[in-house]
Structure formats: C-alpha cells, structure tokens
LUMLO-518693 format. One record per residue (C-alpha): x, y, z. Coordinates in steps of 0.02 Angstrom, whole numbers, plus 50000, padded with zeros to 5 digits. Example, Ala and Ser with C-alpha at 12.3 -4.5 7.8 and 13.67 -1.06 7.14 Angstrom:
// residues 2
506154977550390506844994750357
This chain:
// residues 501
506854788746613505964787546789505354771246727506934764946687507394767546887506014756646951506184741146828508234740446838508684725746915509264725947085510114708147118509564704447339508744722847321510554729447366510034747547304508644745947401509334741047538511004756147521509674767747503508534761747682510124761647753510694778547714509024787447780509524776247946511154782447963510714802847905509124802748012510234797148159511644808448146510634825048140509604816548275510954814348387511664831548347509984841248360510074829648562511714835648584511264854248560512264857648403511654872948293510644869848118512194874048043513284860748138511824848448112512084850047916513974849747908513734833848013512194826847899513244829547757514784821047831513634804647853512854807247696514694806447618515314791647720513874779747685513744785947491515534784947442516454773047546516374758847435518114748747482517804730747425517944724547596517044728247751518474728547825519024741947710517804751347734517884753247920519704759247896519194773547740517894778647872518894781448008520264792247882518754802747833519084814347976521084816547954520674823947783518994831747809519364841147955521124850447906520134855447744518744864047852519744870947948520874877347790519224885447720518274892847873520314902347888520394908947728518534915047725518864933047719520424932647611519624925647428521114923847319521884913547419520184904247458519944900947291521714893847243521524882947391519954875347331520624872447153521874865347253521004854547351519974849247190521584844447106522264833247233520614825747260520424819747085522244814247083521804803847236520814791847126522394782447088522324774347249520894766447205519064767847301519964773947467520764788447355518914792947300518044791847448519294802747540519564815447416517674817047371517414820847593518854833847587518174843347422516484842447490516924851247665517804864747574516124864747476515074865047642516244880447718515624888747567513784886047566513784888547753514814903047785515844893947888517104905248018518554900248130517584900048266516244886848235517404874448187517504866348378515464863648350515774856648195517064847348219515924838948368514504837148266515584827948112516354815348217514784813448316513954809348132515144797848084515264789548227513234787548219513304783448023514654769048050513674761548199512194759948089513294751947929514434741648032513204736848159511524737148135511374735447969512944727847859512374718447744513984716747651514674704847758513224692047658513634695947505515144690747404516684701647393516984709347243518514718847186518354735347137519014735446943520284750746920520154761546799521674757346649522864770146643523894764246472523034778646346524164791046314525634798246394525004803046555524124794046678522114794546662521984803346846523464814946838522334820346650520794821946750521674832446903522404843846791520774846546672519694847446838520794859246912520604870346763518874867146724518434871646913519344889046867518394895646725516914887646807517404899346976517944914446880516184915946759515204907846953515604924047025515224935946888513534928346923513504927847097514764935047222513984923747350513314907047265514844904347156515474888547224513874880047137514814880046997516264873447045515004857947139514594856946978516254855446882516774842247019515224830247014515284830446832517204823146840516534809746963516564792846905517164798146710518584793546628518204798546443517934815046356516374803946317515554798746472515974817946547515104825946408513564814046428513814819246637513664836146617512154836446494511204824346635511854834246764510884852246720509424841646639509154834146829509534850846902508174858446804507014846246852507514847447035506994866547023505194865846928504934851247088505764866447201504694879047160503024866847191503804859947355505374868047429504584886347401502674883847485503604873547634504694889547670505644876947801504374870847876505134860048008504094841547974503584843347802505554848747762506154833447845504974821847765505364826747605507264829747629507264809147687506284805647527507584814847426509164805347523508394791347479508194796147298509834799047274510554782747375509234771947265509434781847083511144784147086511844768847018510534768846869510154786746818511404800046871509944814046801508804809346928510094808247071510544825047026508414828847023508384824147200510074831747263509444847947197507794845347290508664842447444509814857447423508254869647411507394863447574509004865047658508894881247587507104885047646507854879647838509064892647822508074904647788508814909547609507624902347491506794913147338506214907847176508004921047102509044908147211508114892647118508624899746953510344904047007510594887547051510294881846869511294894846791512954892146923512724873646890512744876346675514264887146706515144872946791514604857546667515224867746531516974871346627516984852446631516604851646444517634862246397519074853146500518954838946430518834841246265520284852646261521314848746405522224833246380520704824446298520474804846355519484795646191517854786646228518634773546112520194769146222519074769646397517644758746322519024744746248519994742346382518444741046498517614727246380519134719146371519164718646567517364712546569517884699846457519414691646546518144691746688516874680646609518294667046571518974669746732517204665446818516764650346692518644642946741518064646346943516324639146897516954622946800518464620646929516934618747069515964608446959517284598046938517544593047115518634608947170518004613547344519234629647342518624637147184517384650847208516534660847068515544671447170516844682847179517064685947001515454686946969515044702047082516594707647007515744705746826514354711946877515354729646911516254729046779514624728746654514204744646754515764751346687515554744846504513774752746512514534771146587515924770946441514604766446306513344780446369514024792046233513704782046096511744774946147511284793446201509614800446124510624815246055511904803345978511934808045783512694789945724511354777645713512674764045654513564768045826512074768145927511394750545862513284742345897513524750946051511724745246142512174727146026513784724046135512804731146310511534717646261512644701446215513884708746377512084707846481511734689946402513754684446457513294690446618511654679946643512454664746579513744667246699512404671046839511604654746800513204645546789513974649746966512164647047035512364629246986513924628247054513544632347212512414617747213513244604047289512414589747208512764598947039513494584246912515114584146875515074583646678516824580146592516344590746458516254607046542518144606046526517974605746336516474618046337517554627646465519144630746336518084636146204517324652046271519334655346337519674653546145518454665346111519004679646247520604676546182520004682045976519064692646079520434703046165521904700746049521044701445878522384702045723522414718245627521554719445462520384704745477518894703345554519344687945685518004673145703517354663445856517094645345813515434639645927514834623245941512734624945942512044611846051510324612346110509984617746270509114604246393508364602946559509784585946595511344598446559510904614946657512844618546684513024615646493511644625346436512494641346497514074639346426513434636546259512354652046265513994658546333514814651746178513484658546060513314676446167515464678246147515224672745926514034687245913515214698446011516304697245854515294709845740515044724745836516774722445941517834721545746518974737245717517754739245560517054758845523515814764245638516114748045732515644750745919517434753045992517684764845841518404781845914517234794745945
C-alpha cells in the first residue's frame, strides 16, 4: 500500500507540487499568526482554515478558485460563531451540527464550490468542538482565520499557482438520474442520520471527545456516491486511523509537544496528506491522525487513553456511515460505476474528435482540455470500482472484470495522452485517414454506451500495425483495439463488472 503511493504516476509532479505548496501556505499562516500575537488556539483555528482552503478548493478555474476562497469566510465564520454560542447548551449544539452536516453535504449539488464551502463550515463547527471554543475568543479567531487565508491565497495565487500552466479541466459532476431522489439530497439525509447515531453512541464513550465520531461519519461521506465506495471509505478510514495511532504512540507521545520536533513532524504529516490523498485515502487518514495527536501533545491533552479513544470514536462514526448507507436510501455501486464509465467514455471520443480536428488543420480545436478532463474522470471510474477490486472482495469473477475495465480505461487514456501530444506538435502530418480511424472509435463509444438488451454488442476494429511513420495513427488503433476489449467485461452478462453489487 505505501508502495503504491510512491510509484503512482504524477503527470508535471502536480501532487507533488499541491503538497510543497500546502506546507508553504500552512507554515505561513501560523507564522504570521504566532507574529501577530494570536494564542495557540487562534493559531490552529487559523492553520486549519488554510489547511481547508488550499486542500479543498478545487474550482476548475483559477479564477474560480479565488472567488470560493474569498466565500470561505461568509460561511465559516457565522458557523463558528453558531457553535462557540451554543457551547454550553448541548441539545441544541448537537442539532445544529447535524444541521450544519446536512446542508453541507446537500451543498455538493453546486458542484466543487458547494464542496469546498460546505466541507470549511462543517469543519469550524468541528474545530469549536475540539477547541472548546467560547463567545469570547471568536474576535481572535476571527483575526487569525482571515489573516490565514489571506496568507494561504497569497501563496496559491501568487507565489506559487501553477494552475494557470496547466490546462483547464472541468470538474465532471456527479449523475444524479438513479433513483427517485437526487444523489446529494440521498447523501444529506443518510449523513445527517448517520452523524446522529454516530453522536449519540460518541458520547456514551466520551462526554468530551464525541465529535470524533461525527469527523468521522463526515469524511467517510466525502467524495462517495455509492453504498460501495462508502463502505470501502470507512473500512480505509479506521485501518489508517489505527496506523496513525501505533505511529502516535512512537512519536506524538515521547515528543509531549515539544515545540521543534512537533512542528517538524506536523509539516511532514500536512504534506502526507496533500501528497497521499489523491491515491490512498488510508494513508491520508494515517497522517491526519498523526497530525491530530501532536496537536494534541501542544495542547497539553495527550495520553496513550486519548490515542485509543480516538480509534474507538472514529469506528463508531464509519459504522454510522455504514449503516447509512446501506439502509438509508441506498445508492448501488452498479448505477454510480456505469454512468461514470459511460462519462469517461464520451470523453475519450470527445478528445480523439478535438485531437483529429487539430491534426487536421483546425487551429481552434484543443484536446488538452478533455484530456485533463479524462484524466479526472478515470479517478472517478477507479473510486466507483474500489468495491469490487478490494482485497476483502469475495467475487473473484468481479474482481478480475472490475481491475480488466480500470486497465483497458488506463490504456484509452494513454492512447489519448499520446494522441493530443502529437497534436500539439505543429509539424504533426495531417493524415486523411484519421477521419476514418476517428469515426470508428465514435462507433465503438456509441456500442459502448447504448448497448442493445439481451445481446452482447460487438466493436468492429480494424488491426493495423503500429509504425514509427503513423504516430497519430498508432494511437487510435490501440484506441480502437483498447475500446473492442472494453466489450467483455462492460456486457450486462452475470458477474459482468457493471453487474450490481
């Protein structure tokens, strides 16, 4: 698993580059607050607060994301505000943050901006929580959260955006045709009532570290769509956590807050989780943990009872997720995972028709576009198929047709890769038969897509073979040949890999 992490590909070191980035921008805000005289306390709500801007603003645009950024505060600070109130009163501090946990989930209809700004007002409820927040720190806080963002956005629109090099790419959203009701008004209602039992059995554990569990319900929602992918969430989510606590009892506990040993290793762990988290969500959640512990150890809190409360509130709130989803309004892996491959499909005619139209002379096609776009997508494809390629998965039929379609998608995407590369060339010949080449693998997305019930549909492919003259049509006829073998494992056949489960 940690091996998988380090050999992932990482097209212009992007993760690398998010996760550099995001020590820059943390390191700065608490820098700037710990100048400006803010309290330790003030100086995490504000860490946090840059943590959450440069982690989950992802608007396709930088552009976008300036304007997300800047809305952070309008919903962050109310909801602060809200909890530090109701801090003494706990019924109606709890309904609130259900509350708040409902409406941020709901948010994700309006796409990334809906994410990003109802992930920042859960997560200051959250903070309130873990720091004991009261009425009357919120003018320091509210200093040292602007302060933070204003330090994290002058790092990521400043001195360090590398987005505005690198093509735009639309963020896909989620389909919303299973069922009767919407996909996010499912997930706000099963959060909101997985975040209850997981608050109810939180505090019969603790009185005082209950909201854990709710964290824990919320993160596992994050990103899901499918009973599926949330079950597979949750199991990574207290295997990481575990892990994070055996490395919190050798490092978090002998530090005791130690001021620059706890800072060294709380930038190694924001990196960790900026550079791990689009590849393995287990260790993400490994180094959140171990950067929850030191900031534990700096307040003065931290005991090896803590460490294993921390595991037990966080099972408690995977298995209100579980439980949610599977009997709340349940969303089938099968409907997420075909509509998504079906997306990443129309994408990889859309980019050979944007790759041949530039071939062909067209100097305002573009596939770069569509190809960070596919790229995404296959990100997507690979989340909704998690379920089925899983170690614990009992169907080896499934398993082998799931990881077959991941592999032929990864082989669509190279050919696609390779195609716009050539493209972009501008002494790239202009061969008449990429038109021909180029209708063929739209034929095939098209048997692909719409196949006709009870038969198994076929892809006619014309094998050529492959040569150094015809770069342009080498790729489209392993495209060709990568779409044929789609057929197999995509057919509504038993056990086939878009078979319900």
């Amino acid at each position: 698993m940690l091996k998988r992490v380090f050999v992932a590909p990482d097209p212009g070191r992007v993760r690398l580059r998010f996760a550099g980035r995001g020590v820059l921008g943390i390191s700065l805000a608490v820098a700037l607050c710990g100048f400006a005289g803010h309290s330790l306390v003030a100086a995490i709500t504000g860490g946090l607060a840059a943590l959450l801007a440069l982690f989950t603003v992802t608007d396709p645009t930088v552009r976008g994301q300036a304007v997300t950024t800047a809305l952070l505060p309008a919903v962050g600070l109310p909801v602060l505000a809200l909890a530090a109130a109701l801090h003494d009163q706990p019924v109606a501090r709890d309904l609130s943050f259900l509350a708040v946990m409902g409406a941020g989930v709901y948010a994700r209809r309006w796409g990334p901006r809906g994410h990003a700004l109802g992930v920042f007002a859960f997560m200051m409820f959250f903070a309130a929580q873990f720091l004991h927040t009261v009425p009357g720190q919120l003018p320091e806080l509210y200093a040292a959260v602007l302060l933070s963002l204003g330090a994290s956005s002058t790092v990521r629109f400043g001195l360090w955006c590398y987005e505005r090099r690198l093509p735009v790419a639309a963020a896909p959203a989620p389909p919303q045709g299973p069922g009767p009701l919407r996909i996010t008004t499912r997930q706000a209602v099963q959060a909101t009532l997985g975040g209850a039992f997981a608050l109810g059995l939180g505090q019969v554990l603790s009185d005082q570290r209950w909201y854990w569990a709710v964290g824990a319900t919320w993160w596992v929602f994050v990103n899901t769509t499918s009973r599926g992918e949330t079950l597979v969430r949750g199991f990574r989510r207290v295997l990481g956590t575990v892990i994070g606590i055996v490395a919190g009892f050798a490092v978090a506990l002998p530090l005791d807050g130690a001021g620059a040993p706890t800072a060294a290793v709380v930038a190694v762990s924001v990196f960790g989780i900026f550079y791990t988290a689009a590849v393995s969500y287990s260790w993400m959640m490994f180094f959140v943990t171990v950067m929850a512990g030191m900031l534990y150890g700096v307040l003065g809190v931290l005991d090896a009872a803590l460490l294993w409360l921390r595991v037990a509130e966080t099972a408690v709130g995977s298995l209100g997720a579980v439980l949610a989803v599977l009997l709340v309004l349940p969303v089938t892996t099968h409907a997420i995972t075909d509509a998504w491959i079906q997306k990443a499909l129309r994408c990889v005619h859309a980019c050979t028709a944007e790759a041949a139209d530039r071939l062909a002379g067209s100097t305002l096609a573009d596939p770069g576009p569509r190809v960070a776009e596919l790229e995404v997508l296959l990100g997507r494809v690979r989340l909704s198929l998690a379920p089925l390629v899983h170690p614990l998965n009992p169907l080896p039929a499934r398993k082998a047709r799931a990881r077959q379609v991941i592999a032929l998608l990864d082989d669509c995407v190279t050919e696609v890769r390779g195609l716009a590369s050539i493209a972009a060339d501008p002494d790239a010949s202009h061969d008449a038969r990429l038109s021909a080449a180029c209708s063929r693998v739209e034929a095939a997305v098209e048997i692909l897509t719409a196949p006709r019930p009870g038969a198994v549909p076929t892809v006619p492919v014309r094998v050529r073979h492959s040569t150094a003259t015809e770069p342009a049509l080498a790729h489209l006829h392993d495209l060709e040949r990568a779409l044929a073998q789609l057929v197999s494992p995509l057919s509504h056949a038993p056990y086939a890999a878009s078979t319900r489960a």
